[in-house]
C-alpha positions as CSV (number, residue, x, y, z in Angstrom):
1,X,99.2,98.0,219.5
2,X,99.1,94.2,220.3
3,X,95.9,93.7,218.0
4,X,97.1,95.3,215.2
5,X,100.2,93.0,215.2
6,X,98.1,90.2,215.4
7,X,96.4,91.4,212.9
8,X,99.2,91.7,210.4
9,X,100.2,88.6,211.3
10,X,97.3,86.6,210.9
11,X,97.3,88.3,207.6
12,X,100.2,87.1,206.3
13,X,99.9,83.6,207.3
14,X,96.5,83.5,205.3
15,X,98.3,85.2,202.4
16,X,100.9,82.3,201.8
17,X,98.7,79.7,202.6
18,X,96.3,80.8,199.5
19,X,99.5,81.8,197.6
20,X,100.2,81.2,193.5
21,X,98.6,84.0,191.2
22,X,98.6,86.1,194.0
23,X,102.5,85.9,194.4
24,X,103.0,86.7,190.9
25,X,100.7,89.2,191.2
26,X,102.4,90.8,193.9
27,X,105.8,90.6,192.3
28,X,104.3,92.2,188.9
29,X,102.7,95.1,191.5
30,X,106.4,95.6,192.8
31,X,108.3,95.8,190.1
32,X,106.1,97.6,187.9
33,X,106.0,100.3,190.8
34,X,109.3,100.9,191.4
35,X,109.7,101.3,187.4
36,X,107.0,103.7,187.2
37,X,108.0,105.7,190.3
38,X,111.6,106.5,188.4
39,X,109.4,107.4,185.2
40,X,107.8,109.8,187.7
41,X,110.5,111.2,189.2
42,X,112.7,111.4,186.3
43,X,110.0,113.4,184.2
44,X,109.4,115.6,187.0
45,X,113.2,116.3,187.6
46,X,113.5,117.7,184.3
47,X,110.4,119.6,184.4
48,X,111.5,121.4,187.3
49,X,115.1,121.7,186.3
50,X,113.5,123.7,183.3
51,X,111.9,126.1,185.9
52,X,113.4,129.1,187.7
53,X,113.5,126.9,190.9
54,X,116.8,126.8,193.2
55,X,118.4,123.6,192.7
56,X,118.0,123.0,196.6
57,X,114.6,122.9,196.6
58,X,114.6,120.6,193.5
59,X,116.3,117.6,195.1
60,X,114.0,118.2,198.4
61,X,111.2,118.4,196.3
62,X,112.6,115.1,194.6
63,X,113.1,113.6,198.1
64,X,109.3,114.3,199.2
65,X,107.9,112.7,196.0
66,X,110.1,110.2,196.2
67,X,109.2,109.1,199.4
68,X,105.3,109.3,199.4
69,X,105.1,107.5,196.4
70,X,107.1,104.2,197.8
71,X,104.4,105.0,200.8
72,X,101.9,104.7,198.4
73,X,103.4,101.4,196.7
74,X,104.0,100.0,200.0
75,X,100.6,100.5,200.9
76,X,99.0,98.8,197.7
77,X,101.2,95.7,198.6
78,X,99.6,95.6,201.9
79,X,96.1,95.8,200.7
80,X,97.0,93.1,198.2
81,X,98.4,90.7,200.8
82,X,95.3,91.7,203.2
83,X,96.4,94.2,205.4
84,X,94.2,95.9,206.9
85,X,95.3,99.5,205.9
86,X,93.6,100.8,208.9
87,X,95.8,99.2,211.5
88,X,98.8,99.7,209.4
89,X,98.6,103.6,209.0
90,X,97.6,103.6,213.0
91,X,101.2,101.3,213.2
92,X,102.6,103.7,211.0
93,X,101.2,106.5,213.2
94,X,102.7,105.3,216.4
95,X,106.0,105.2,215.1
96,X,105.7,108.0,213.9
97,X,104.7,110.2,217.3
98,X,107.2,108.0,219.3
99,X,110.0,109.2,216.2
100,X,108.8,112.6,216.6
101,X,109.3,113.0,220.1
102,X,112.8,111.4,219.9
103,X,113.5,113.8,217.1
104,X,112.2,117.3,217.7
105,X,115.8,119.0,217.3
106,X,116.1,117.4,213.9
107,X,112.4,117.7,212.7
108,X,112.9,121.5,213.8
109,X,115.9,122.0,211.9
110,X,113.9,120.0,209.0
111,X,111.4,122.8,209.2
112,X,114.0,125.3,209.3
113,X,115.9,123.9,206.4
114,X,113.0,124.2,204.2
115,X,112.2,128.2,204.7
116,X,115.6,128.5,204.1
117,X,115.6,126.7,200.6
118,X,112.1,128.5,200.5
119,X,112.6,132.1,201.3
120,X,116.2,132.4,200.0
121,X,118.2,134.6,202.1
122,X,121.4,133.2,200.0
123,X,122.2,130.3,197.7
124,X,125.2,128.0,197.1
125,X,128.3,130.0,196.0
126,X,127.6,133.2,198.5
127,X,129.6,134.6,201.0
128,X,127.9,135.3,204.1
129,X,128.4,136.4,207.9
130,X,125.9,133.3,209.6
131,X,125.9,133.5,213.4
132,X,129.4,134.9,213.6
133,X,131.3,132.4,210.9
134,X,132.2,133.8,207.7
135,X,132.9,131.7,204.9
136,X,131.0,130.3,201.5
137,X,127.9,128.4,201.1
138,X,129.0,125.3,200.3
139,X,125.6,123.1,200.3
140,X,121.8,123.7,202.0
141,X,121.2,120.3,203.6
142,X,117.7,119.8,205.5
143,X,119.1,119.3,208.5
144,X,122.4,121.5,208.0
145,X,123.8,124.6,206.3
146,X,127.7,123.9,204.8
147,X,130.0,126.6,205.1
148,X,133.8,127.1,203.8
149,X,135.6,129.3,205.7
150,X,138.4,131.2,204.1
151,X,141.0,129.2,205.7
152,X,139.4,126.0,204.1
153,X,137.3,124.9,207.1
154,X,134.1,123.2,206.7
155,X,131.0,124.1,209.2
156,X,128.2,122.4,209.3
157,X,125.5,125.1,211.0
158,X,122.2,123.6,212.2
159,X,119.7,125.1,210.4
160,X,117.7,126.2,213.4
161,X,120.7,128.3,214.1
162,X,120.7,129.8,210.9
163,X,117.1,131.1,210.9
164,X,117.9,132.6,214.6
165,X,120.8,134.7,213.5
166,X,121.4,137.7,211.6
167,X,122.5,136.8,208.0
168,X,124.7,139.1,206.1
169,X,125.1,137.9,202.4
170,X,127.9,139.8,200.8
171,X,126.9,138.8,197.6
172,X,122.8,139.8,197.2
173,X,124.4,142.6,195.3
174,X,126.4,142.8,192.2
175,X,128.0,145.8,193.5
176,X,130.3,146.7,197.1
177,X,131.4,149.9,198.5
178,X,135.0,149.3,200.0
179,X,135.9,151.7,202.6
180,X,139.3,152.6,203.6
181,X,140.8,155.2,206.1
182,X,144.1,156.8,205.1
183,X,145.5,159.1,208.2
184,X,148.4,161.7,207.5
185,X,150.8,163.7,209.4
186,X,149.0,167.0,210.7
187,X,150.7,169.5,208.6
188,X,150.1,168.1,205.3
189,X,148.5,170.0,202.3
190,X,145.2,168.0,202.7
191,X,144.3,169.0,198.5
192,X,147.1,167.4,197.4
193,X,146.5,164.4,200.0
194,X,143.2,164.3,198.0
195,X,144.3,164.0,194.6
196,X,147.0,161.6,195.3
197,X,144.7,159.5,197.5
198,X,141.6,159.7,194.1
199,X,144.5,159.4,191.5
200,X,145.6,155.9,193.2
201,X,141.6,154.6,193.6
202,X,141.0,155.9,189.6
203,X,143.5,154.0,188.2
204,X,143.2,150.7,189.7
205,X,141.3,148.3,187.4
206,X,138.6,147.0,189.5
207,X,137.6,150.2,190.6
208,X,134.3,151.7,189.3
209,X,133.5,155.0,187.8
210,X,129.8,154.6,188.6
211,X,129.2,155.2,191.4
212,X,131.8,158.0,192.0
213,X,134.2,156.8,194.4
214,X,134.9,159.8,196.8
215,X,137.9,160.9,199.1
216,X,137.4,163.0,201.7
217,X,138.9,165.1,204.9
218,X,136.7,162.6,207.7
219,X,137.9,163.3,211.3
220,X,140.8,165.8,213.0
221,X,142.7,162.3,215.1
222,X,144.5,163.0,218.5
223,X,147.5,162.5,216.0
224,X,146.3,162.8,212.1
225,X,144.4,163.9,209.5
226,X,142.2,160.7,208.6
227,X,141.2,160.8,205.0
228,X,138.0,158.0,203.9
229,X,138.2,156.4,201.3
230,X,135.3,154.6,199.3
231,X,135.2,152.9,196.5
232,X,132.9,150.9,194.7
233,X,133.8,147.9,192.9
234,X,132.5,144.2,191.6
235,X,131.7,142.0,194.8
236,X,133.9,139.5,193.4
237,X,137.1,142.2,193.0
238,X,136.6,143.0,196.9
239,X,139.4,141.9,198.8
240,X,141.8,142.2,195.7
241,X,140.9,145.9,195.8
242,X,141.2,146.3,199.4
243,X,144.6,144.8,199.6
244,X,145.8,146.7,196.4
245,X,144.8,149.9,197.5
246,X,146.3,149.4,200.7
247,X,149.6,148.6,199.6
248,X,149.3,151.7,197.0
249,X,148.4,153.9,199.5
250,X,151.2,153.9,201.4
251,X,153.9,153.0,198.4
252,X,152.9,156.3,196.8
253,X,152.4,158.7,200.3
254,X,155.8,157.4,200.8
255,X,157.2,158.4,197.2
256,X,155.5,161.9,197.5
257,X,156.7,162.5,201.2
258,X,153.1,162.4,203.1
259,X,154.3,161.4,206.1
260,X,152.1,158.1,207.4
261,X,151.9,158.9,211.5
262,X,152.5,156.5,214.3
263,X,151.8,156.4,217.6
264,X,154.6,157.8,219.7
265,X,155.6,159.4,222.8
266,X,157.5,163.2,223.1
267,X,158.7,164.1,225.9
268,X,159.5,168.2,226.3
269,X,161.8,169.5,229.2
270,X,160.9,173.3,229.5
271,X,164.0,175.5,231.5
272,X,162.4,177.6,233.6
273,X,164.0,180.5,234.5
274,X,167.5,179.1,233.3
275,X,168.0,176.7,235.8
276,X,166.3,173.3,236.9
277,X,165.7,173.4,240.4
278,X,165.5,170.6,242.4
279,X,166.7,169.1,246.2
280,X,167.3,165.1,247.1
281,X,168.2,165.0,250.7
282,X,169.1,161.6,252.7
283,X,169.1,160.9,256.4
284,X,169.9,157.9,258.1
285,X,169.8,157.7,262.1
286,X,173.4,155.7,261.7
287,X,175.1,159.0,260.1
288,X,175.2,157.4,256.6
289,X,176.7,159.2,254.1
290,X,174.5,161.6,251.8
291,X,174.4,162.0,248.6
292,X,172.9,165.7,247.9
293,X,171.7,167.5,244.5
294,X,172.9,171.0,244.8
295,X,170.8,174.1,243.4
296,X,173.8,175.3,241.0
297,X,173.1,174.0,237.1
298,X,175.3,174.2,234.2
299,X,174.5,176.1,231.1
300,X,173.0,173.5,229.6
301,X,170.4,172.1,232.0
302,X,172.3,169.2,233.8
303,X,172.1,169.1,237.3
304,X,175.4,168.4,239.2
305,X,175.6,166.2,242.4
306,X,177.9,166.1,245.4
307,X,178.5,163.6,248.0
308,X,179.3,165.0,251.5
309,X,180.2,163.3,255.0
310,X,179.0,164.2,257.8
């Protein structure tokens, strides 16, 4: 490592003491690098702006370039100067492991960040499900995944995180299926429940003919009849369909008298045998008084009490 600075070094010195042409030279090099690296790199932006690539992968692509052909500049100016190239791509190496170690996490997440932009699982504008946080792709970074939460919260997910987890894209199809359970009062004429549950999904704008939406008799509840709903619909009408129906559903069951069950508690008191039967006695050792619920009932079930002293 020593040599090699010596050798730059030594370099250097011997460059400016037989400067002149070779200055100029140098400065022509530069300048007429960095001009032909933007020719490069804005030619090849609109070439691949013309293709079917995902504008992700464009501006890493970009980056890449970008960056190996100042590498490639910077390397002509060193052989120019006298450099020894050799000693200045093992340099260039060393810094490079010691970055490397000091960096996994991020390089990983690099790595990461270009399957993502590579294989696709979802692009800017979706809304996903990504390791538990729901919300819209705002931007794929190489290093991070942006994502707007409903709420207007922005999470930045390491992309290592994102490859780990289960992804859920709500919008890889054009088309949703909403799903909605409607429970009734046991006792209600479940064909007419039916027809007032379709006629309420049919008639809604964002619902779709195709597919046939369906409403059907699903489950006998401890306490209802639950009918399922499902309709299909544009992913983009989903929550203003769910929320429509919703407030339909129950508007309408109301208007028709379906009654919408709850949960509650009745309590039944049987008579048995015309009389409620029942004995509280209460002893104290100091001859308290005793309060005592006598056998005798009235007509209608309540149970009379008597206080004696002894």
């Amino acid at each position: 490592m020593s040599e090699a600075f010596e050798q730059i070094g030594t370099a250097i010195k011997e460059f400016f003491a037989n400067a002149g042409l070779k200055i100029l030279s140098l400065i022509a090099v530069v300048i007429f690098g960095i001009a032909l690296i933007k020719i490069i790199k804005l030619i090849l932006k609109k070439i691949l702006l013309r293709s079917p690539i995902d504008n992700s992968l464009i501006s890493f692509t970009l980056s890449i370039v970008n960056f190996l052909m100042y590498f490639l500049l910077i390397m002509i100016v060193a052989h120019m100067m006298g450099i020894p190239t050799t000693s200045f791509i093992a340099l260039l190496s060393a810094f490079g492991l010691a970055a490397s170690l000091a960096l996994q996490d991020s390089l990983g997440n690099l790595a990461n960040g270009i399957i993502i932009i590579s294989s696709k699982p979802f692009k800017v504008g979706d809304f996903v499900d990504v390791d538990g946080i729901s919300g819209t792709i705002k931007s794929i970074r190489m290093l991070h995944t942006k994502i707007e939460t409903t709420d207007n919260k922005v999470i930045s997910v390491p992309n290592s995180k994102v490859i780990s987890s289960a992804i859920i894209n709500y919008n890889a199809n054009p088309l949703r299926r909403l799903d909605i359970d409607v429970a009734v009062a046991y006792g209600s004429d479940i064909e007419s429940v039916k027809s007032t549950l379709m006629d309420i999904v049919t008639e809604h704008p964002y619902s779709l003919s195709t597919p046939e939406p369906l409403v059907r008799l699903k489950t006998l509840g401890e306490s209802a009849l639950v009918f399922t709903v499902r309709i299909w619909c544009k992913s983009e009408n989903y929550w203003d369909l769910y929320y429509d129906v919703n407030e339909t559903c129950y508007n309408v069951l109301n208007e028709k008298g379906i009654t919408i069950p709850y949960n509650q508690l009745d309590v039944h008191i049987k008579d048995i045998g015309g009389s409620v039967l029942g004995r509280l006695e209460k002893t104290s050792e100091d001859a308290a008084p005793e309060t005592r619920f006598s056998d005798n009932s009235e007509p209608n079930g309540d149970i009379r009490s008597e206080e004696e002293d002894k």
